[in-house]
DSSP file (Angstrom, degrees, kcal/mol; ACC not computed):
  #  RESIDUE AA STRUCTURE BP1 BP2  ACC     N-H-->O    O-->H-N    N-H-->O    O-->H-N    TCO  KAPPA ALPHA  PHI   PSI    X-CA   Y-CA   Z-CA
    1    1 A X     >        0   0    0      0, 0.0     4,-1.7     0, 0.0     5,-0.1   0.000 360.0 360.0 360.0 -43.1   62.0   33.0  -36.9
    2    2 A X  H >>  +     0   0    0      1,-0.2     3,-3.6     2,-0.2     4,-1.0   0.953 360.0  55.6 -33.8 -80.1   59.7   33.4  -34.0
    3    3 A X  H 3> S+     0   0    0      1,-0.3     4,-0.9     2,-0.2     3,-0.4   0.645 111.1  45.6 -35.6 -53.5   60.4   29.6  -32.6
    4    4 A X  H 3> S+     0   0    0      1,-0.3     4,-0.9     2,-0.3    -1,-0.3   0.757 112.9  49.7 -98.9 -27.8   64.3   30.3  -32.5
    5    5 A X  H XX S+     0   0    0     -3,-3.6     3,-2.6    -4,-1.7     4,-1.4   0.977 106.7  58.5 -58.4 -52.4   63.6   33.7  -30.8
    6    6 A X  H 3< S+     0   0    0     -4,-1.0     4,-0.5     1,-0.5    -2,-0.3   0.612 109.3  42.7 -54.8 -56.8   61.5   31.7  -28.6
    7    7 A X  H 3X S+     0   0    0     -4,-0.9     4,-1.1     2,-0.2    -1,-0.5   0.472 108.3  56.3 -92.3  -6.3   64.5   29.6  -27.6
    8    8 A X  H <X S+     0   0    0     -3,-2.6     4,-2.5    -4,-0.9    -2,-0.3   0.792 107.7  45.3 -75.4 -30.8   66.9   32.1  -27.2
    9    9 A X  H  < S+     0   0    0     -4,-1.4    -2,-0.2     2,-0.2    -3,-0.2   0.716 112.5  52.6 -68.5 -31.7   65.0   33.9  -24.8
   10   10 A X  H >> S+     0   0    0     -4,-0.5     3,-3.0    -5,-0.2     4,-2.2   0.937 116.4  45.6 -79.9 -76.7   64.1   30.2  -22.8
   11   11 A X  H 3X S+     0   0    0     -4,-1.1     4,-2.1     1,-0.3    -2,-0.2   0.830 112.6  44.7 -40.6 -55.1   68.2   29.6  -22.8
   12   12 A X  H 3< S+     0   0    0     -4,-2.5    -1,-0.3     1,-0.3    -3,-0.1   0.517 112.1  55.6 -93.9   6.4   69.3   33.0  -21.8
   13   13 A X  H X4 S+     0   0    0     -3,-3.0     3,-1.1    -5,-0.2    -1,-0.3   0.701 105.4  54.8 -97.7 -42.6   66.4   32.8  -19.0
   14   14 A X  H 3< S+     0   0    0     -4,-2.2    -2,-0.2     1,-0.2    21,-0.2   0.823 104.2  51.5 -72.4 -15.9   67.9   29.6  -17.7
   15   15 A X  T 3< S+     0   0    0     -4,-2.1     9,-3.1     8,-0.0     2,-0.2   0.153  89.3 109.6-114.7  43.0   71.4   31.1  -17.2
   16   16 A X  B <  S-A   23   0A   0     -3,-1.1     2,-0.2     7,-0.3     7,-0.2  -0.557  74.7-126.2 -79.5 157.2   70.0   33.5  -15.5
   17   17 A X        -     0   0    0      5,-0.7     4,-0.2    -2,-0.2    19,-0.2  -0.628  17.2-144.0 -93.2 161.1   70.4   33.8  -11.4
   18   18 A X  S    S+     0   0    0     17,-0.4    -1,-0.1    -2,-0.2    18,-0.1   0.467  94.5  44.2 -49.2 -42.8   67.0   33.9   -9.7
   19   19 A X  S    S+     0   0    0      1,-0.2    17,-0.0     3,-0.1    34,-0.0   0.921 123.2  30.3 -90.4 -32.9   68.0   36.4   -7.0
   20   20 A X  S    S-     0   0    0      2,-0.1    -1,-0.2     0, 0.0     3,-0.1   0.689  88.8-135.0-102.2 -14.8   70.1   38.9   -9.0
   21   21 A X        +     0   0    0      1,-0.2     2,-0.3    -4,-0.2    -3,-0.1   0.516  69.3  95.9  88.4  24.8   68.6   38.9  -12.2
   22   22 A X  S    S-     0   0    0      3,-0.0    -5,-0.7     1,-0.0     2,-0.5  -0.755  87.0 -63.2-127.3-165.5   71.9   38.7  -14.3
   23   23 A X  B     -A   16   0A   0     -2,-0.3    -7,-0.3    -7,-0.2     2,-0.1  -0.442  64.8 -89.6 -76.2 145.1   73.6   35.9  -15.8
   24   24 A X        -     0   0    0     -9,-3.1     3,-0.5    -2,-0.5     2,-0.4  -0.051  39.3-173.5 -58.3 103.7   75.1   33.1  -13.4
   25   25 A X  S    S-     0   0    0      1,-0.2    13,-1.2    -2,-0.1    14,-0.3  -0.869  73.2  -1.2-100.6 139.5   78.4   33.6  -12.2
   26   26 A X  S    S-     0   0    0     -2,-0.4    12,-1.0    11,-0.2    -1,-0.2   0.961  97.3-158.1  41.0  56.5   80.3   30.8  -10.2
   27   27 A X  E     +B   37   0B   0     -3,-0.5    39,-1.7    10,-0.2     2,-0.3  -0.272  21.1 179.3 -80.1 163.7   76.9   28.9  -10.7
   28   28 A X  E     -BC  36  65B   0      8,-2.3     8,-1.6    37,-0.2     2,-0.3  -0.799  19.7-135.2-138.3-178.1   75.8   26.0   -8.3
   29   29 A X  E     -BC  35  64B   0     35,-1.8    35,-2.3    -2,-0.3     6,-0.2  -0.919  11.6-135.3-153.2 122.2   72.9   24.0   -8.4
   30   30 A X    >   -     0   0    0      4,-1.6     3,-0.5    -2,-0.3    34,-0.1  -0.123  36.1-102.6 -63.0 172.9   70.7   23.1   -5.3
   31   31 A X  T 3  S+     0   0    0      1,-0.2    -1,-0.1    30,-0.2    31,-0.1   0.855 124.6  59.6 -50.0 -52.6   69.5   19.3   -4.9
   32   32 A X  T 3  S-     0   0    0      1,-0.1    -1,-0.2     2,-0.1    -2,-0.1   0.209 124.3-107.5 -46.8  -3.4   65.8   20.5   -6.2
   33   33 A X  S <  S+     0   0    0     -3,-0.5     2,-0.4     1,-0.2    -2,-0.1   0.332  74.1 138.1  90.3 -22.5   67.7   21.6   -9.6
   34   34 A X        -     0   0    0     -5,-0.1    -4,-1.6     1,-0.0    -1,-0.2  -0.578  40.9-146.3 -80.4 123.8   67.6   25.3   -9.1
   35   35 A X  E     +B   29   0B   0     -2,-0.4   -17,-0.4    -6,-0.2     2,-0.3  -0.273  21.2 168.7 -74.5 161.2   70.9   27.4  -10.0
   36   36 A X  E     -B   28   0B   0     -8,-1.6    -8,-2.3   -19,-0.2     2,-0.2  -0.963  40.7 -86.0-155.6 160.2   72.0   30.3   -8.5
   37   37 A X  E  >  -B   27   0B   0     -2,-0.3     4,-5.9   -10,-0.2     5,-0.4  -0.553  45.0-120.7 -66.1 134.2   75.1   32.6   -8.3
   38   38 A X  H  > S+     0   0    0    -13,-1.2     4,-2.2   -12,-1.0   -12,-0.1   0.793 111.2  45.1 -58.8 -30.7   77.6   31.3   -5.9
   39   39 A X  H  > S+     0   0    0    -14,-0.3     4,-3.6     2,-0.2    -1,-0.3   0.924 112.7  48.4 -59.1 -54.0   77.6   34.1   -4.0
   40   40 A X  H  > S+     0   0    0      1,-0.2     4,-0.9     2,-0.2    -2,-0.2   0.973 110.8  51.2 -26.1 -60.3   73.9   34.6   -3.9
   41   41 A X  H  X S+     0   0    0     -4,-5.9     4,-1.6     1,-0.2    -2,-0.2   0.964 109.0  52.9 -56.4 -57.2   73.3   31.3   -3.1
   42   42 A X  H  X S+     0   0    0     -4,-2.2     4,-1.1    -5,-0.4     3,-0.2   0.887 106.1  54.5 -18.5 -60.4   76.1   31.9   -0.2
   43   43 A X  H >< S+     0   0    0     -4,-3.6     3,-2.1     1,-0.2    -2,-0.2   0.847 110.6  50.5 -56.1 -80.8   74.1   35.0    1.1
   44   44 A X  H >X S+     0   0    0     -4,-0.9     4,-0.8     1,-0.4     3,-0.7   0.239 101.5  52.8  47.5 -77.4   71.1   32.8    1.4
   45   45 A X  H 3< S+     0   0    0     -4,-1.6    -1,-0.4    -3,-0.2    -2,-0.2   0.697  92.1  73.3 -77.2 -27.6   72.3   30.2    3.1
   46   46 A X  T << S+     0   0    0     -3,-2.1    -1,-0.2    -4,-1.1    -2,-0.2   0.713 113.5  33.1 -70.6 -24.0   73.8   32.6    6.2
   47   47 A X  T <4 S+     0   0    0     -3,-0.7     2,-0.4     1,-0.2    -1,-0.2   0.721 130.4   4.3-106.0 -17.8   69.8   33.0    7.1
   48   48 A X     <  -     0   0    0     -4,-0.8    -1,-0.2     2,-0.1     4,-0.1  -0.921  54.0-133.1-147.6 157.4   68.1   29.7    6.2
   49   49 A X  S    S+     0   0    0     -2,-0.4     9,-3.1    -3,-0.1    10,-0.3   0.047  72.0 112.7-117.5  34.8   68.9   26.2    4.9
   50   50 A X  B    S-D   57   0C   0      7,-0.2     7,-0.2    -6,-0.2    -2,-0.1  -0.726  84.3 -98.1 -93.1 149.9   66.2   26.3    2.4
   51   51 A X        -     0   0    0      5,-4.8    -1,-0.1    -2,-0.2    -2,-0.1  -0.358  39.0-148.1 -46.8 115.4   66.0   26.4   -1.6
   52   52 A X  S    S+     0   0    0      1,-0.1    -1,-0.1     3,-0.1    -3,-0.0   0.687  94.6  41.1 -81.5  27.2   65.4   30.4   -1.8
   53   53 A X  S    S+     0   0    0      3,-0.1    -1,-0.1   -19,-0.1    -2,-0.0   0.738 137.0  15.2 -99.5 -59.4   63.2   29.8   -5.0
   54   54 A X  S    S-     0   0    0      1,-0.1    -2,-0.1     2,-0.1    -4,-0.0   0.959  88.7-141.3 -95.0 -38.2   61.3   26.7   -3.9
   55   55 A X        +     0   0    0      1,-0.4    -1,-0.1    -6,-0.0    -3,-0.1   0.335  46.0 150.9-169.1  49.3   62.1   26.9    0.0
   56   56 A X        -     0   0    0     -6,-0.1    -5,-4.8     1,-0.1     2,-0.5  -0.396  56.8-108.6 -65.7 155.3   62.5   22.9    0.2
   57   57 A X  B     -D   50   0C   0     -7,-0.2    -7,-0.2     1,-0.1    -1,-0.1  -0.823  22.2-152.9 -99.7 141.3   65.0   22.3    3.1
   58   58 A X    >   -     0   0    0     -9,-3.1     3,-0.9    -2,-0.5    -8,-0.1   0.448  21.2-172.4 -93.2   5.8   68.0   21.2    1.7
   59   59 A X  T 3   -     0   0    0    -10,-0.3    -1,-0.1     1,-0.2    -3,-0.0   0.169  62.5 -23.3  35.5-143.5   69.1   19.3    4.8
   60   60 A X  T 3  S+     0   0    0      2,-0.0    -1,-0.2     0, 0.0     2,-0.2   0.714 105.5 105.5 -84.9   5.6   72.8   17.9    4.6
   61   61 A X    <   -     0   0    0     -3,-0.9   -30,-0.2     1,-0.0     2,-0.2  -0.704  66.0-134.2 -86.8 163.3   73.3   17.7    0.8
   62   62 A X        -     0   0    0     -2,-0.2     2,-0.4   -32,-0.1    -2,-0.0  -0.347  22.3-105.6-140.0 145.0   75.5   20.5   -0.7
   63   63 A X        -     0   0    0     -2,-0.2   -33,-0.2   -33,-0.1     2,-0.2  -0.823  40.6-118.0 -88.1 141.5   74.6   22.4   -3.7
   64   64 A X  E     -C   29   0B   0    -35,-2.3   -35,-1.8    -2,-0.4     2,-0.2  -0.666  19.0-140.2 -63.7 112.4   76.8   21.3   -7.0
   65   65 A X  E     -C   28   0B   0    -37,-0.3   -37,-0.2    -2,-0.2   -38,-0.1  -0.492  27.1-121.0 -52.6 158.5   79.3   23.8   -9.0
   66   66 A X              0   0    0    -39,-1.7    -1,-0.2    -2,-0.2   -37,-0.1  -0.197 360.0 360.0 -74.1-179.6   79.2   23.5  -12.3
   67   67 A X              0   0    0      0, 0.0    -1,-0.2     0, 0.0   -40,-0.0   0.390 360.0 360.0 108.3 360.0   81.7   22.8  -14.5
């Protein structure tokens, strides 16, 4: 019973946002793999062109929507 707690708690941490701490809405996903809420991600981008987790510069590629 643990192990399956174990994974739910890993899943519901990966569709989590980094910057807002709820679950991903409109999600995208930088080049580097990290997701974020599209809006988050938006705010973000208005100061910097960096990942804001790992703060690689994302130069001209475009972060992904899901879906």
């Amino acid at each position: 019973m643990r192990a399956s707690r174990a994974r739910t708690v890993e899943m519901c941490d990966d569709l989590e946002c980094s910057l807002c701490s709820n679950l991903l809405f409109e999600p995208v996903t930088t080049p580097c793999g990290h997701s974020f809420c599209r809006d988050c991600f938006a705010r973000t981008q208005d100061h910097s062109n960096k990942c804001p987790l790992c703060r690689t510069v994302r130069g001209r590629a475009r972060a992904r929507a899901w879906g």
